[in-house]
C-alpha positions as CSV (number, residue, x, y, z in Angstrom):
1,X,13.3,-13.5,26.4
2,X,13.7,-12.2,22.8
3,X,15.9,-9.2,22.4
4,X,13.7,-7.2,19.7
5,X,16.9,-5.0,18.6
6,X,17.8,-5.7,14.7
7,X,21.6,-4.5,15.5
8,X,22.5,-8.5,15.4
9,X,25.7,-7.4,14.3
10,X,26.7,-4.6,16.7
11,X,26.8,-2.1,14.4
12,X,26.2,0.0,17.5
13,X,30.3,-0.4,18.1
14,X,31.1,1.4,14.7
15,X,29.3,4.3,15.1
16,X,30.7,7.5,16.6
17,X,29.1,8.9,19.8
18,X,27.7,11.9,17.8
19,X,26.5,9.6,15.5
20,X,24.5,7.5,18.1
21,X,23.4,10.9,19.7
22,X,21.5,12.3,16.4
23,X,19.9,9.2,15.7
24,X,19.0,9.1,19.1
25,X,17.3,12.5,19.3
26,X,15.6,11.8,15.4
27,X,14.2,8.6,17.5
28,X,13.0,9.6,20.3
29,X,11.4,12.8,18.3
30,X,9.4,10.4,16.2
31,X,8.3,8.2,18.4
32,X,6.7,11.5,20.0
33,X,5.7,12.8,17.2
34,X,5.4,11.1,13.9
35,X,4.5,7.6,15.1
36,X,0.8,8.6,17.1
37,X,0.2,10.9,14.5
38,X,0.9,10.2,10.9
39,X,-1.7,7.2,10.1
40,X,-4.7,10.2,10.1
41,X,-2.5,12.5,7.8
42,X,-2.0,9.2,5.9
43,X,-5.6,8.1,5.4
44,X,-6.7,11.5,4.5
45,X,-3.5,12.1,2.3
46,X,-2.9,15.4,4.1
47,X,0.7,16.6,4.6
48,X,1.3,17.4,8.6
49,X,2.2,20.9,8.7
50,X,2.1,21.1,12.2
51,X,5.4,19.1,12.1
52,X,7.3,21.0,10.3
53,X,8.7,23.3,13.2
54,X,9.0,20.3,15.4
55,X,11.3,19.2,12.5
56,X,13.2,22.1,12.8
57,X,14.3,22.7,16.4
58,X,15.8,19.2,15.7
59,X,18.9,20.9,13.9
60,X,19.0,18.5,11.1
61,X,17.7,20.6,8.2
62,X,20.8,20.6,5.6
63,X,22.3,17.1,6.5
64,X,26.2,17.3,5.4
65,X,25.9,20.8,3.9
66,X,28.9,23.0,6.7
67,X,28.1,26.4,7.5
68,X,24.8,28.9,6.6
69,X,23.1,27.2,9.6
70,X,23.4,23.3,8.5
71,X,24.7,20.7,11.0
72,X,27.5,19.6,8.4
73,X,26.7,16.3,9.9
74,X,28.9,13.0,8.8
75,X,27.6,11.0,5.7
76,X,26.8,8.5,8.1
77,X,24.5,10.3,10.8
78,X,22.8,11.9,8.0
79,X,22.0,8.3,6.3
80,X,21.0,7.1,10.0
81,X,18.5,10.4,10.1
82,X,17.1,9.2,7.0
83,X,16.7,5.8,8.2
84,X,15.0,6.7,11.4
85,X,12.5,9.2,9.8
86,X,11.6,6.5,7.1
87,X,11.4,4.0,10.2
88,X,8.7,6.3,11.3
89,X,7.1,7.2,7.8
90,X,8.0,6.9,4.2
91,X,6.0,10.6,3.9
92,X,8.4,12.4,6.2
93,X,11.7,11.2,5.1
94,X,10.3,11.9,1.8
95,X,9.5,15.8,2.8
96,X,13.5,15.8,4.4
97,X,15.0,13.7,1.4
98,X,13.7,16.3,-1.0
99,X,14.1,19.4,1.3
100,X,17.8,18.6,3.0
101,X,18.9,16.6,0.4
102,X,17.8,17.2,-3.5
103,X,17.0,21.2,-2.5
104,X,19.5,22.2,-0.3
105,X,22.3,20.1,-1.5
106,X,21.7,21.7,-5.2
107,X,22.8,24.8,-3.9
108,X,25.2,23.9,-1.8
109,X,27.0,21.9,-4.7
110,X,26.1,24.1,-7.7
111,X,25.2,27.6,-6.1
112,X,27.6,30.5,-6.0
113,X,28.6,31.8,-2.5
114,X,25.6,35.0,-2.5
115,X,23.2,32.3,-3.6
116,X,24.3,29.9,-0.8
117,X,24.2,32.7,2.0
118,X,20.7,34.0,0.4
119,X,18.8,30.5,0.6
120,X,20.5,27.8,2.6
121,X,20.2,30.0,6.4
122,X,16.5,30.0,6.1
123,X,15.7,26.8,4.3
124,X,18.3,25.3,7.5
125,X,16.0,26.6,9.8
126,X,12.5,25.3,7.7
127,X,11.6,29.2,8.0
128,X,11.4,28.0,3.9
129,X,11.2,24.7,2.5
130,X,12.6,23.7,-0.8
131,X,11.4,21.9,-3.8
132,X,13.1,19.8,-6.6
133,X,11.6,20.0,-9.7
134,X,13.2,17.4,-12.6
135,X,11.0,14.9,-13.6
136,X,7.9,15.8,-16.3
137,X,5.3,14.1,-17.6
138,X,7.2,12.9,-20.7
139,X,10.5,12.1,-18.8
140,X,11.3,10.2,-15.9
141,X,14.1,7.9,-16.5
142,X,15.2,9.6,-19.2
143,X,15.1,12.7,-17.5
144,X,17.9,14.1,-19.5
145,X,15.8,15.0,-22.2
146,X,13.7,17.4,-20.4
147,X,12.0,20.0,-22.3
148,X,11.2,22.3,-19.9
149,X,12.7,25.5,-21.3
150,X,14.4,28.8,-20.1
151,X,14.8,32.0,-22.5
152,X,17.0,34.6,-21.5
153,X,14.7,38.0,-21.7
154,X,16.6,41.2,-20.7
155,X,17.7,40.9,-16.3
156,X,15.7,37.5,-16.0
157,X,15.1,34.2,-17.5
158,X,11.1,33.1,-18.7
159,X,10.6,29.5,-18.4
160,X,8.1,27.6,-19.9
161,X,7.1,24.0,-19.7
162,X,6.0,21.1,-17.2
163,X,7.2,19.0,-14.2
164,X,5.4,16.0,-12.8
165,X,6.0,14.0,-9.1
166,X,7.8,16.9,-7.5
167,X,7.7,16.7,-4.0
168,X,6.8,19.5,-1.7
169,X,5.8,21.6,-5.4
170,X,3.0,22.7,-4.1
171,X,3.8,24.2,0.0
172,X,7.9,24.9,-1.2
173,X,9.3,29.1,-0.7
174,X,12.0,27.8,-3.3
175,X,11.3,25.4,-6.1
176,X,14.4,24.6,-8.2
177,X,13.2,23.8,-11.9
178,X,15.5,22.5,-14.1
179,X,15.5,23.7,-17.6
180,X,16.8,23.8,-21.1
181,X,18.4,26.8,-22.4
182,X,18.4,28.1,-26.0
183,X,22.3,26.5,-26.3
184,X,20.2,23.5,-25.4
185,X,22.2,23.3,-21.7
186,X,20.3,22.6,-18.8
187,X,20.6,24.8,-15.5
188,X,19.4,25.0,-12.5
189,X,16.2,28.2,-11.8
190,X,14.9,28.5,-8.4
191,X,11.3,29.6,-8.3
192,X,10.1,31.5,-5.4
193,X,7.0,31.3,-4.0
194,X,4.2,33.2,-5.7
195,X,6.2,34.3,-8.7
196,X,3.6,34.8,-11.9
197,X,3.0,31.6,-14.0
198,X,3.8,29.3,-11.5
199,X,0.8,26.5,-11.0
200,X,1.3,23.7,-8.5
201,X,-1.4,21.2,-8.7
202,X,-1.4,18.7,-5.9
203,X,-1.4,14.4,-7.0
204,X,-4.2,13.0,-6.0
205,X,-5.0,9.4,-5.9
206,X,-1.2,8.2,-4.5
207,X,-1.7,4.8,-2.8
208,X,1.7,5.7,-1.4
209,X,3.4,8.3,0.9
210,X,-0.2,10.2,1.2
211,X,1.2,12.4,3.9
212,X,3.3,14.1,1.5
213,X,2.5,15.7,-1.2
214,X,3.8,15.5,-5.1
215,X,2.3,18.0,-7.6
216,X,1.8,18.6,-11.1
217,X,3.7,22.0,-12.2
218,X,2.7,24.3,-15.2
219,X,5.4,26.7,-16.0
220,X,3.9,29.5,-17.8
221,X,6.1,32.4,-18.8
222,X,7.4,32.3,-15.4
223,X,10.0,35.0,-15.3
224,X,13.3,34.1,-12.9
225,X,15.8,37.1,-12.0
226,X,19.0,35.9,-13.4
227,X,20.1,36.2,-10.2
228,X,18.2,33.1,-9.5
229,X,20.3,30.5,-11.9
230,X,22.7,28.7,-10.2
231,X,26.0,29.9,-10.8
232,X,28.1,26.6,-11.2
233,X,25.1,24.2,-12.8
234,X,26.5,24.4,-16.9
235,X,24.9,21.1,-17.7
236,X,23.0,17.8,-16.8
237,X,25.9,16.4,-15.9
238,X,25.9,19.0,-12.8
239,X,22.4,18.0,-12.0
240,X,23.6,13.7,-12.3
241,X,26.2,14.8,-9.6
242,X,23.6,16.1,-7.1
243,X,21.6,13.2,-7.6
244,X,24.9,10.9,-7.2
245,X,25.6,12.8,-4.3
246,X,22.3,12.4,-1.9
247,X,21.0,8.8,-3.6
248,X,22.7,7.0,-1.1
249,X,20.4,8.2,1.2
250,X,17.3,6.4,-0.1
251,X,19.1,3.0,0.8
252,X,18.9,4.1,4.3
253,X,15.3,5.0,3.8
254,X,14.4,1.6,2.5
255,X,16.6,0.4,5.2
256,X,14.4,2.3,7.9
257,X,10.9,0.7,6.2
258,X,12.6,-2.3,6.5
259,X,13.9,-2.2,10.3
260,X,10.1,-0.9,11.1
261,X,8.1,-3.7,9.6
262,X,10.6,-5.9,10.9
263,X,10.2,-4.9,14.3
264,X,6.2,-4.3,13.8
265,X,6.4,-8.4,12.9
266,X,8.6,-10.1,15.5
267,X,6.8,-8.5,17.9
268,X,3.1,-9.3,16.8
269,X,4.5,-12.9,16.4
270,X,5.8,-12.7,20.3
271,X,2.4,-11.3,20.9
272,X,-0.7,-13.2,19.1
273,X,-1.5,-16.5,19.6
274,X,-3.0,-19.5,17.8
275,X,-3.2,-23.0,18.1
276,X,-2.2,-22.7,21.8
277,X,1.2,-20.8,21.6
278,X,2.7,-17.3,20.0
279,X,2.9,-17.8,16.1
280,X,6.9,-16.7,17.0
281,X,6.9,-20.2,18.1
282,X,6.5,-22.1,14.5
283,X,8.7,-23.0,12.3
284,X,7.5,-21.2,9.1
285,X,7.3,-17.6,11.5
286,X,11.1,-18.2,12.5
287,X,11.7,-19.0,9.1
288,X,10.9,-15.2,7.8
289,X,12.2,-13.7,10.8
290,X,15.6,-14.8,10.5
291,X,15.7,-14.5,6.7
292,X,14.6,-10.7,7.3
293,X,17.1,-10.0,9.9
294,X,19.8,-11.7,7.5
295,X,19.2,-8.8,5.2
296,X,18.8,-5.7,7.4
297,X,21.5,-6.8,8.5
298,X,23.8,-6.9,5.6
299,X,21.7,-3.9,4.6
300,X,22.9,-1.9,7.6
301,X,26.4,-2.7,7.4
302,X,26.8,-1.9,3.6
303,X,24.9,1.5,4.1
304,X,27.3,2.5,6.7
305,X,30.6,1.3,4.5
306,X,28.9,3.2,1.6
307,X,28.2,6.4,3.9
308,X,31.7,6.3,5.4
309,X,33.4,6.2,1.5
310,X,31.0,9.2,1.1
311,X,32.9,10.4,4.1
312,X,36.5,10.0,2.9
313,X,35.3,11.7,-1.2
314,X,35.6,8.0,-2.5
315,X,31.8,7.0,-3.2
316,X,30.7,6.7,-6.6
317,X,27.1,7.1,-8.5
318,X,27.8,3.1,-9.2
319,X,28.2,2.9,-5.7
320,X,25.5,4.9,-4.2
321,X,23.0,3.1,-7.4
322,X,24.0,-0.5,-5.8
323,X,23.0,0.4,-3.0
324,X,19.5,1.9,-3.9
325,X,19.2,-1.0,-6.5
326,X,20.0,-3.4,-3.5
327,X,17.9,-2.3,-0.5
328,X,14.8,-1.2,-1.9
329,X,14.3,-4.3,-3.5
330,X,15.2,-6.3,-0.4
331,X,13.0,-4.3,1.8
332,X,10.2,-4.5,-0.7
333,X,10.3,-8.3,0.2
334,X,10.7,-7.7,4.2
335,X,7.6,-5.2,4.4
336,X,5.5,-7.7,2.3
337,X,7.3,-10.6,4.6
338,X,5.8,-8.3,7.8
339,X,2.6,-7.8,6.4
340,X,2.0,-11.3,6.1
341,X,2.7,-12.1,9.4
342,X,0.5,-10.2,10.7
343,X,-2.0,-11.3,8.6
344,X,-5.2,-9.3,8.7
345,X,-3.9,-7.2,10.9
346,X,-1.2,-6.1,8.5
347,X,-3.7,-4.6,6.1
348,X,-5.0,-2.2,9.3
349,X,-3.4,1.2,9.1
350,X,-3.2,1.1,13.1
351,X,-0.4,-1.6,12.9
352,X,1.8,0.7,11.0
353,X,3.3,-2.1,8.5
354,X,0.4,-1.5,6.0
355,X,1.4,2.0,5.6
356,X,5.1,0.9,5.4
357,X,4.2,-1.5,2.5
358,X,2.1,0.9,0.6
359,X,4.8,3.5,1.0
360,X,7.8,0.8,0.0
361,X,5.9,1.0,-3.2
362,X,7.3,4.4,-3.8
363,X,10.6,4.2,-2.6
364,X,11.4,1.1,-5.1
365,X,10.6,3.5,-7.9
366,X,12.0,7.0,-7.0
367,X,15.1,8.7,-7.5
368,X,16.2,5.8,-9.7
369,X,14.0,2.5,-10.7
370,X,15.3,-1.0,-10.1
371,X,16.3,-1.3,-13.5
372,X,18.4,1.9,-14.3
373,X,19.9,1.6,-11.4
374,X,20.8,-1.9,-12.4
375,X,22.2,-0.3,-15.7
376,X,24.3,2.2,-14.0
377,X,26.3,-0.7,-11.9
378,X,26.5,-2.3,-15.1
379,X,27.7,0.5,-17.0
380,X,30.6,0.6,-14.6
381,X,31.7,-3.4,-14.0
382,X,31.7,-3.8,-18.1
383,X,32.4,-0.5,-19.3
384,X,29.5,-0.4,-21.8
385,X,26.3,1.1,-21.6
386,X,23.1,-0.6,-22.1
387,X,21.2,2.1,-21.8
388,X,19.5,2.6,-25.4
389,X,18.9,5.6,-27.1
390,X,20.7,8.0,-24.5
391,X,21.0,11.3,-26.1
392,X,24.4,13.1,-24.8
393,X,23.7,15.0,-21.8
394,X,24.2,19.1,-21.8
């Protein structure tokens, strides 16, 4: 009898019971939960609200952050959260990635201590949810050269300007817009909900992670207490190190697609038959599956290295970029692998893999593409930089 589990490797044995028992409890809650659910939220590219308090009697709001209500979990159970809740759906590990990770973590890192006690108790408990808003229209890559702008006026700062692909924009209580000041510095301005100028317009026709939503953001005069720039954020480079800091949980995302449609596959090939016995039987079928388990498998045991250097302060941005670079690429070719054993049925939404492959899509390209994240690790084996007309960051 086939053992379905991809932990060839035992990767069990390295984990730490506390470890096992969060990704447990993430499991078990999304096979509940998210699994039966999320295709109908998918197909009508509506975001499932009704999850969101599930989400958060499951403690894991906040990830690594210690105190104000967060878990301060290891670097390694939070990348095994992220890889379970992306094993479920790309949409909700996008929502908790942007929430737990780019939000939350901001603050954390770059927030002064009233700022952190204001923000971080309720966002911990999803009583508010948290937005991240870098990217814009004209920059992506290049996000360093934003233009979104912030003018000090009297107790407050007015920003003007516009952000594009910015998860949760459009439901978040705090959206953290990242502007340019008039010494041409960028910092950090959270946005509360409702504040005057403010216009989220939810991205419509996504053919990937439907069930959460991105929006378009006009900033128009938007006036942001003072109170409300992070204290500790004095340029981009502060924004680079949040982003260093939480990338190396998209490699266990694309790990969790990954481990999902692999999964979905071997055991459709088990199941259907044709030409008289299970298609698991052939050659060509045993062929992917064991190519596909070769790399979840190096893919798990080089997330949890990378998550246990996170651990001991010794990951670096070249690091956590390999990773990305390495895993979303390599489970881009496992979900397409799944899809196409399952043949037709891989392009039915009630088989889960064509979801996973549409959502892949998106995960190859965020928080980094393929190709800058290629230029960061080679910035740092040669020492040069081949990234062309980089102005200096501030």
């Amino acid at each position: 009898m086939s053992d379905l589990s991809p932990d060839f490797y035992a990767l069990e044995e390295l984990l730490a019971p506390e470890e096992i028992e969060i990704r447990d409890r993430v499991r078990a809650f999304c096979e509940k939960e998210v699994t039966p659910t999320v295709n109908e939220y998918w197909e009508r590219a509506e975001f499932p609200f009704a999850l969101v308090p599930k989400i958060a009697e499951l403690g894991i709001a906040g990830g690594t952050i210690e105190g104000y209500g967060c878990p301060g979990m290891s670097n390694v159970s939070a990348g095994l959260v992220a890889a379970e809740l992306a094993r479920a759906d790309g949409s909700v590990g996008t929502f908790n990635g942007v929430h737990s990770f780019l939000a939350m973590q901001s603050i954390a890192m770059l927030g002064s201590e009233e700022q952190r006690e204001r923000w971080l108790p309720e966002m911990a408990r999803l009583e508010k949810i948290g937005a991240f808003g870098l990217t814009e229209p004209r920059h992506g890559s290049d996000a360093v050269g934003l233009e979104t702008s912030a003018r000090r006026d009297g107790d407050a700062f007015v920003l003007n300007g516009q952000k594009k692909w910015i998860g949760n924009g459009s439901i978040a209580d705090y959206v953290l817009i990242w502007a340019r000041g008039e010494d041409g510095a960028v910092g950090g301005y959270v946005v509360e909900k409702g504040t005057p100028g403010y216009r989220a317009t939810v991205m419509t026709g996504k053919t990937a992670l439907r069930a959460v939503w991105q929006a378009e953001i006009t900033l128009d005069d938007v006036r942001v207490p003072a109170e409300n720039r992070l204290a500790e954020c004095h340029s981009f480079k502060d924004v680079s190190r949040v982003l260093d800091r939480t990338r190396y949980t998209v490699a266990w995302r694309a790990l969790g697609l990954a481990t999902a449609s692999y999964e979905l596959a071997l055991a459709h090939a088990l199941r259907r038959e044709q030409f008289g016995q299970p298609i698991a039987g052939y050659q060509l079928v045993q062929d992917k599956l064991a190519r596909m388990l070769a790399e979840i498998t190096s893919m798990q045991l080089m997330c949890w290295r990378l998550s246990k250097l996170a651990d001991s302060g010794r990951m670096t941005a070249a690091m956590a970029s390999l990773a990305k670079m390495n895993h979303a690429a390599k489970a881009r070719a496992i979900v397409a692998d799944a899809r196409d054993i399952l043949g037709g049925d891989g392009i039915l939404l009630e088989n889960h893999v064509a979801r996973h492959h549409a959502d892949m899509e998106a995960v190859f390209t965020f928080e980094g593409t393929d190709s800058v994240q290629a230029l960061i690790v080679g910035r740092e084996i040669t020492g040069l930089s081949a990234i062309s007309g980089r102005k200096p960051a501030r």
